[in-house]
C-alpha positions as CSV (number, residue, x, y, z in Angstrom):
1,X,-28.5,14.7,-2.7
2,X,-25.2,15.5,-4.6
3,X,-22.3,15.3,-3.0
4,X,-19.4,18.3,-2.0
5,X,-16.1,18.0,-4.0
6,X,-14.1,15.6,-0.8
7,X,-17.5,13.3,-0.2
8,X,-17.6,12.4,-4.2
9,X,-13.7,12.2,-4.5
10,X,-13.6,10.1,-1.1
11,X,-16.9,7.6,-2.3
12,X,-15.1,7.7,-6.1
13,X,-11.3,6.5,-4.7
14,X,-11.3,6.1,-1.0
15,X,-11.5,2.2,-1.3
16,X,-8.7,1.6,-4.0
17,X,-5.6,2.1,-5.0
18,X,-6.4,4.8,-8.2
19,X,-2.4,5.3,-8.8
20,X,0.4,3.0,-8.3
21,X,3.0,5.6,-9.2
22,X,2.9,9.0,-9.5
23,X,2.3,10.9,-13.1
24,X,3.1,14.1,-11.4
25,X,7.1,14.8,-12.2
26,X,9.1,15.4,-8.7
27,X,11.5,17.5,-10.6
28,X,8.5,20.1,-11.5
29,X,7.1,20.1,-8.0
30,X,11.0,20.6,-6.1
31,X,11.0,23.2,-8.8
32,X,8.2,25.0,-7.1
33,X,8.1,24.6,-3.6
34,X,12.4,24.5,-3.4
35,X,12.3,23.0,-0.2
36,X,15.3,23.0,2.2
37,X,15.9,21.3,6.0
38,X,13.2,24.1,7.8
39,X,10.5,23.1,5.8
40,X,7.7,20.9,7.4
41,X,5.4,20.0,4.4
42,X,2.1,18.7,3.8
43,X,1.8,16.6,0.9
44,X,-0.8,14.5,-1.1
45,X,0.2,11.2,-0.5
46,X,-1.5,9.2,-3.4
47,X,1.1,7.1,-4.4
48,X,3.5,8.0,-1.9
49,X,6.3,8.5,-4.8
50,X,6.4,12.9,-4.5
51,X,6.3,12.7,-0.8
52,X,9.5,10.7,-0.7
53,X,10.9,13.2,-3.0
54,X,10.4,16.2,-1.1
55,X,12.0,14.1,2.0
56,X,14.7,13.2,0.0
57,X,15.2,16.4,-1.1
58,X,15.9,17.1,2.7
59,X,12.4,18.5,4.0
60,X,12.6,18.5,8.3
61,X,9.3,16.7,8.2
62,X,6.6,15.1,5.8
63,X,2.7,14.6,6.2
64,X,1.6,13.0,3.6
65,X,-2.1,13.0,3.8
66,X,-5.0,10.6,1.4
67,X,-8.7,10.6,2.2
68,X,-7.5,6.9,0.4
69,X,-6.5,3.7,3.1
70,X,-5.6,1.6,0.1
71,X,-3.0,4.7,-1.0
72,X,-1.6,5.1,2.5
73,X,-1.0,1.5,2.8
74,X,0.4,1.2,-0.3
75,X,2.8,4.4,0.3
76,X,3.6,2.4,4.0
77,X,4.7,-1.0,2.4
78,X,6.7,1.3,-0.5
79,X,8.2,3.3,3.0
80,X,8.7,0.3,4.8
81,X,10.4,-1.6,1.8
82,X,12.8,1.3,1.6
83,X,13.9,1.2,5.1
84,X,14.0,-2.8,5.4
85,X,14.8,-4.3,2.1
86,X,18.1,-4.1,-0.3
87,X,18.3,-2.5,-3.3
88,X,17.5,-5.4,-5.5
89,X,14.3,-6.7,-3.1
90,X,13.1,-3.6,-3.0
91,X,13.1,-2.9,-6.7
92,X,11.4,-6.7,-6.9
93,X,9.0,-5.8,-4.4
94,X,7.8,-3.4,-6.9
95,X,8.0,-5.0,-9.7
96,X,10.9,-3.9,-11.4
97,X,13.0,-7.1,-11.3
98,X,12.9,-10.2,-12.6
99,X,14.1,-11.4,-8.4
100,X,10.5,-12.4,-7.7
101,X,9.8,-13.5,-3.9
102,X,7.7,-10.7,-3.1
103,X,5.1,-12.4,-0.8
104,X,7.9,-13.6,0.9
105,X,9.5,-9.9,0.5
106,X,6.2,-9.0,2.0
107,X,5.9,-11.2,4.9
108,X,9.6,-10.1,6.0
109,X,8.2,-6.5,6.3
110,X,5.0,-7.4,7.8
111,X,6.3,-6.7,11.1
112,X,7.4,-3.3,9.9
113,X,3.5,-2.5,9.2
114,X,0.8,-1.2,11.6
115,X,-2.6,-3.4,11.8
116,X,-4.2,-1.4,9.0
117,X,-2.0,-2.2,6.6
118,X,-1.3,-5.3,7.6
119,X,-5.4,-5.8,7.0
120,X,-5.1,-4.1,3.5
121,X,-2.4,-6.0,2.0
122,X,-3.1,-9.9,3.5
123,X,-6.3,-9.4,2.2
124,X,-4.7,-8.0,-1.2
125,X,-1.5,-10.2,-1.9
126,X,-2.6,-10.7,-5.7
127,X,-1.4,-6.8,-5.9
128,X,1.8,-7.8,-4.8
129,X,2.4,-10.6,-7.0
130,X,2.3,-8.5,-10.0
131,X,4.5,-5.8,-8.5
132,X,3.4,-2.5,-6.6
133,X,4.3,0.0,-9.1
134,X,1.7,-1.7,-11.5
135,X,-1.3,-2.3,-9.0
136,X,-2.8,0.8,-9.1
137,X,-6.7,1.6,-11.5
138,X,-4.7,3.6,-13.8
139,X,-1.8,1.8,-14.4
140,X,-3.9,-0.9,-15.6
141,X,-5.4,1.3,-17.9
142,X,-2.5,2.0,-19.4
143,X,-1.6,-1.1,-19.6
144,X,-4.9,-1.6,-21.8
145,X,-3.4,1.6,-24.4
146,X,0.1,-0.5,-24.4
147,X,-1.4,-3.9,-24.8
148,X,-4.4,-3.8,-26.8
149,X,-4.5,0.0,-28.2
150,X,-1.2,0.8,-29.3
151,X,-0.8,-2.7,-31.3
152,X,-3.3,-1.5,-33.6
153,X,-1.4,1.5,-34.6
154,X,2.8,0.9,-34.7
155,X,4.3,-2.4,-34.5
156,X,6.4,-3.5,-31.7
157,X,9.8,-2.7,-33.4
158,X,8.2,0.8,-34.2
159,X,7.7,1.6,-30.7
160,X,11.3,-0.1,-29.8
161,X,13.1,1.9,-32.1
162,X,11.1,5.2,-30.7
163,X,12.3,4.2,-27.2
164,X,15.7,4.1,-28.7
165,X,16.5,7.5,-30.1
166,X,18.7,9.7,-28.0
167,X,18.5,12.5,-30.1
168,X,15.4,15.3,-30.2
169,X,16.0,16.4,-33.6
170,X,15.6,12.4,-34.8
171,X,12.6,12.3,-32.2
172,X,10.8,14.8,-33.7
173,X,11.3,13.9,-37.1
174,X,10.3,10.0,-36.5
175,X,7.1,11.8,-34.4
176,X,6.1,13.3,-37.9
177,X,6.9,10.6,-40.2
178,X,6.2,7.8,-38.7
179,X,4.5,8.0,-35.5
180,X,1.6,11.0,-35.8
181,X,-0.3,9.0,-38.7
182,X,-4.6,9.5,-39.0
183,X,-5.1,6.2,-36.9
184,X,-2.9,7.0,-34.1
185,X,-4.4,10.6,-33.7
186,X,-8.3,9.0,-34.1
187,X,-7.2,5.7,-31.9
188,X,-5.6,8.4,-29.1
189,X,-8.9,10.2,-29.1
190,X,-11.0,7.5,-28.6
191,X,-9.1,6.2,-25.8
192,X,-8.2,8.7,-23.9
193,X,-11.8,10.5,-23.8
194,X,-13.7,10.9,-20.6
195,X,-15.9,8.7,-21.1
196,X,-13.6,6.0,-21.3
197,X,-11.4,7.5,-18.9
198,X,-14.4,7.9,-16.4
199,X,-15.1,4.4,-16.6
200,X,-11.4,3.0,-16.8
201,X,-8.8,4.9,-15.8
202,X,-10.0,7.8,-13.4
203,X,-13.3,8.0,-11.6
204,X,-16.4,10.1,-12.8
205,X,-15.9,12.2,-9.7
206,X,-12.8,13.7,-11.0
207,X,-14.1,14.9,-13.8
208,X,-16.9,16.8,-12.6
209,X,-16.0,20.0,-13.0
210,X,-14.5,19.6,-16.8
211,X,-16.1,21.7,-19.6
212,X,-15.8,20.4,-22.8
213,X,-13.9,17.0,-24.4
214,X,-10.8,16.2,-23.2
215,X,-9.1,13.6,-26.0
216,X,-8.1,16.8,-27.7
217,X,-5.8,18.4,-24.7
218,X,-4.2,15.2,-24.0
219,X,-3.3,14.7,-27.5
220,X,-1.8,18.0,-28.0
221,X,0.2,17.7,-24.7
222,X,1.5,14.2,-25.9
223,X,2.4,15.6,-29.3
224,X,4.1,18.0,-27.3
225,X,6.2,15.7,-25.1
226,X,6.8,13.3,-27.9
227,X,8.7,16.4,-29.8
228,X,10.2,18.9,-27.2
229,X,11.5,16.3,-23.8
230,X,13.8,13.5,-24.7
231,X,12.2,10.1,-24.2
232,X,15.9,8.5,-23.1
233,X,15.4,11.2,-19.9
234,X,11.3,10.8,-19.7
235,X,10.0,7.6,-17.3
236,X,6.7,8.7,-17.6
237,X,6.6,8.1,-21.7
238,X,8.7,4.5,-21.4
239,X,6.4,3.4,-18.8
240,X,3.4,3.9,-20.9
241,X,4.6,2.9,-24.3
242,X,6.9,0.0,-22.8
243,X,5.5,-0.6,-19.0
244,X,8.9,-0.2,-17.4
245,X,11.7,2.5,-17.2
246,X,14.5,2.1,-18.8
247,X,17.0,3.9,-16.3
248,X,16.1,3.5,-13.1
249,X,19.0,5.8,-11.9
250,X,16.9,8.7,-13.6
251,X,13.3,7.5,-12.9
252,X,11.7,8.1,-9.7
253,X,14.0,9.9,-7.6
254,X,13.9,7.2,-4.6
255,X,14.4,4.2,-6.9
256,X,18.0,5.0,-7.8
257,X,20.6,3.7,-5.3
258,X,21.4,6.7,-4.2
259,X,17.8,7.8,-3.3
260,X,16.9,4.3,-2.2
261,X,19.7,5.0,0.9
262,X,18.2,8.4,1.5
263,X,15.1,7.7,1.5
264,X,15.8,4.8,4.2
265,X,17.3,7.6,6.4
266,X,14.4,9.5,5.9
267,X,11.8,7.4,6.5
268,X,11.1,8.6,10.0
269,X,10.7,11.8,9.1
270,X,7.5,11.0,7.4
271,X,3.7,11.2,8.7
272,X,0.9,9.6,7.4
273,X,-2.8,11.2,8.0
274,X,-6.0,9.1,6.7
275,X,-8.2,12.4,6.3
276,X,-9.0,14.9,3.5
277,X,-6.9,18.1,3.7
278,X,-9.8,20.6,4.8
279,X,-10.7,18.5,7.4
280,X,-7.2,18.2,8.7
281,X,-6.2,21.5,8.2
282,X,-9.0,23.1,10.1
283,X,-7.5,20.6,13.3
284,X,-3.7,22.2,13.2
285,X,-1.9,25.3,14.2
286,X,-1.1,28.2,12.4
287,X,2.9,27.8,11.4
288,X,2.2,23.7,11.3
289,X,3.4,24.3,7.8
290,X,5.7,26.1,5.4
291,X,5.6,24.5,2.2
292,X,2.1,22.0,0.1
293,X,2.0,19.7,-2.3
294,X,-1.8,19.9,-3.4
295,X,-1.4,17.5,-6.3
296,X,-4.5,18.2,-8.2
297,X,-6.5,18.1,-5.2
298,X,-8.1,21.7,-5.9
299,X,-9.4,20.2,-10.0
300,X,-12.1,17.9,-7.4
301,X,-13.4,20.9,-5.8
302,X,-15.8,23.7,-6.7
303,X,-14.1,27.0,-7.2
304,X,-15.9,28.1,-3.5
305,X,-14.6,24.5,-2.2
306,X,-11.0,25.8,-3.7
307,X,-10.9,28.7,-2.1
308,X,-11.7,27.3,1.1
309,X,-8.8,25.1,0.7
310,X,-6.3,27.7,-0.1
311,X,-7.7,29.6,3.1
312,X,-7.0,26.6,5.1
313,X,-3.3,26.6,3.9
314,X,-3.1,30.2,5.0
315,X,-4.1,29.6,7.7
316,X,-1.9,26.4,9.0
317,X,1.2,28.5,7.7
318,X,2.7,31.8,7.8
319,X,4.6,34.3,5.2
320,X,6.8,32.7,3.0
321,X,4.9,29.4,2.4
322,X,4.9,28.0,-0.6
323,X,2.0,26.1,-2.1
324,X,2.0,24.0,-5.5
325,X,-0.7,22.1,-7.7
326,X,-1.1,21.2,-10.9
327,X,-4.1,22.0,-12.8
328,X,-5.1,18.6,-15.5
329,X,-8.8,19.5,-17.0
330,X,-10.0,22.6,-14.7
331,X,-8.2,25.8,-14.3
332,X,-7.6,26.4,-10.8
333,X,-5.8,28.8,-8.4
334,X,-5.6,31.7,-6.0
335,X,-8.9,33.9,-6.5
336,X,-9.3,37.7,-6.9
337,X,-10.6,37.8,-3.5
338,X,-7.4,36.1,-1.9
339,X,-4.4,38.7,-3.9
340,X,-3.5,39.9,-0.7
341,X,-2.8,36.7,0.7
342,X,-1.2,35.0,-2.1
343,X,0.8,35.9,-4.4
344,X,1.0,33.8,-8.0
345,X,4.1,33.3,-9.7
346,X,2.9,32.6,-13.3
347,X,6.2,33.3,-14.6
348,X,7.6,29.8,-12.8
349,X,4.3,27.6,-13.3
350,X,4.7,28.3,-16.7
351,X,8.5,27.5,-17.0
352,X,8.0,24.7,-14.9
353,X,5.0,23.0,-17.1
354,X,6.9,23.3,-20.3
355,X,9.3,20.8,-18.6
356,X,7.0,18.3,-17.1
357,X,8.5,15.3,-18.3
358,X,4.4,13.9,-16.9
359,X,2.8,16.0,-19.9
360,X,-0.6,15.1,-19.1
361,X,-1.0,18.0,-16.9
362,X,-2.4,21.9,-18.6
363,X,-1.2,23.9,-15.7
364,X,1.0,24.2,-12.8
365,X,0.4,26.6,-10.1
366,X,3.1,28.2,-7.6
367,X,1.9,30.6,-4.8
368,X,3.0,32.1,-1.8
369,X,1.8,33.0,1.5
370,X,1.8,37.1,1.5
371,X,0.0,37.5,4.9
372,X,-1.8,35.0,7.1
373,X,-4.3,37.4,8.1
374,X,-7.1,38.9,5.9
375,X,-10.2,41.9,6.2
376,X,-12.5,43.3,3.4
């Protein structure tokens, strides 16, 4: 019997920890739901990293919700690090300091941690070792493009120098001399296929409702980040190419000092649920919510499953919520049948995904709740 979009996503990635660190950029998703101190939103969790921004960004209250125990507990110890641990632990803790100590860093927040992830991570201290941030089923994949792909193509001084240029015209014009030769383009497409995506970086189940191959959109979005964002502004390109960001001040908003101190004050006002959003949804009250951070939950689902989602959302909010998602493979959002309901601001999701330093992402969809009450 095949499985409904949430059963195949929770069998594909319920047991692990898929991503470490979010590829989705904060700054796109603040962009699109704007959130302010009478917001109460639900959020993905995944790897924990957008939920803290929207707290950060001074959301009343956070639920950030994973069908996934291994994400929650990794979001938890990231939470819990955050509120506990210095600046310099914490950034050690995952794994982006040379300060080391982080089963000891561990232990000290152990009593910080409910039983569940306590369970996950003694059973899972080898993630830890190497560093939170680079634990997760696709961040070793990438690893394997950095380590064993890329070599093939530029040397390491090529990719050094790349790393170094602070102006786009010079970007752009090492991209096409130097960078975009025949056996980086037919290396990329190998790589980055779905059939050696399905098998090591993302799950079959997320791919099951892509038509067509795939190498080609993610090379054209990477060409198209490599020439039009600044890599000295773009952790999401250092961290594949290098496997570390360069600034941390302009990475992730709650690794800078400054959002490591507000994130700390804003710890309690975030929630963790272990369920799938349908499932959770259909259990709350109608105004639970004004603002949601699907991730690309809706690309997993059948366009019937999406719409049911999106119906959900209506239906835990009221007029003026603000829903986002990004679209990778599958285009997704607000159906015909739903117009009255939600309206779609194409103009912004279009603005919006020009800028995503992340780049792997097609589409990014911003919609609004209209009326919370529908009749044919």
């Amino acid at each position: 019997m095949s499985q409904h979009g949430t059963e195949a996503t929770r069998a594909a990635l319920g047991g692990q920890i898929s991503y470490a660190q979010s590829w989705k950029d904060p700054a796109v998703l603040l962009g699109g739901l704007r959130v302010n101190a009478d917001d109460d939103v639900l959020s993905v969790c995944a790897s924990g990293d957008n939920s803290f921004a929207l707290a950060i960004a001074g959301a009343r209250s956070v639920t950030a919700i994973d069908l996934s125990g291994p994400q929650i507990a990794l979001a938890k110890l990231k939470l819990a690090g955050a509120k506990h641990l210095n600046l310099a632990r914490f950034h050690s803790l995952l794994g982006l300091s040379g300060l080391g100590q982080r089963i000891y860093l561990y232990h000290l927040l152990r009593p910080h941690l409910d039983e569940a992830t306590v369970a996950f991570w003694d059973a899972n201290e080898a993630l830890i070792r190497e560093g939170l941030l680079g634990c997760g089923k696709f961040e070793h994949y990438l690893s394997l493009f950095r380590d064993r792909m890329l070599p093939l193509v530029h040397r390491q001084s090529t990719v050094d120098e790349f790393l170094d240029l602070a102006d786009l015209d010079a970007q752009r014009k090492f991209f096409a001399e130097r960078w975009n030769n025949r056996r980086w383009r037919a290396l990329f497409r190998v790589f980055f296929s779905q059939t050696v995506m399905a098998r090591s970086g993302r799950s079959a189940a997320q791919f099951a409702h892509v038509e067509g191959a795939v190498s080609g959109a993610f090379l054209e979005r990477t060409s198209h980040v490599m020439q039009e964002i600044p890599i000295a502004s773009n952790p999401y390109l250092q961290w594949i190419l290098a496997g570390k960001y360069r600034d941390l001040e302009h990475s992730q908003p709650y690794l800078s000092a400054e959002g490591h101190k507000a994130l700390g004050i804003a710890a309690d006002r975030i929630e963790f649920v272990h369920d799938d959003l349908i499932t959770h949804l259909a259990g709350v009250e109608a105004g639970t919510y004004s603002a949601f951070n699907l991730s690309d939950a809706p690309e997993y689902l059948s366009e019937a499953e999406s719409e049911t989602l999106l119906r959900a959302c209506v239906a835990a909010s009221g007029v003026g919520a603000r829903l986002a998602y990004w679209n990778l493979l599958v285009p997704r959002w607000r159906p015909p049948s739903m117009a009255k309901m939600l309206s779609r601001d194409t103009a912004l999701g279009e603005r919006l995904i020009r800028q995503d330093r992340a780049f792997v992402y097609g589409a990014f969809q911003v919609e609004t709740v209209e009326c919370s009450t529908f009749s044919h």
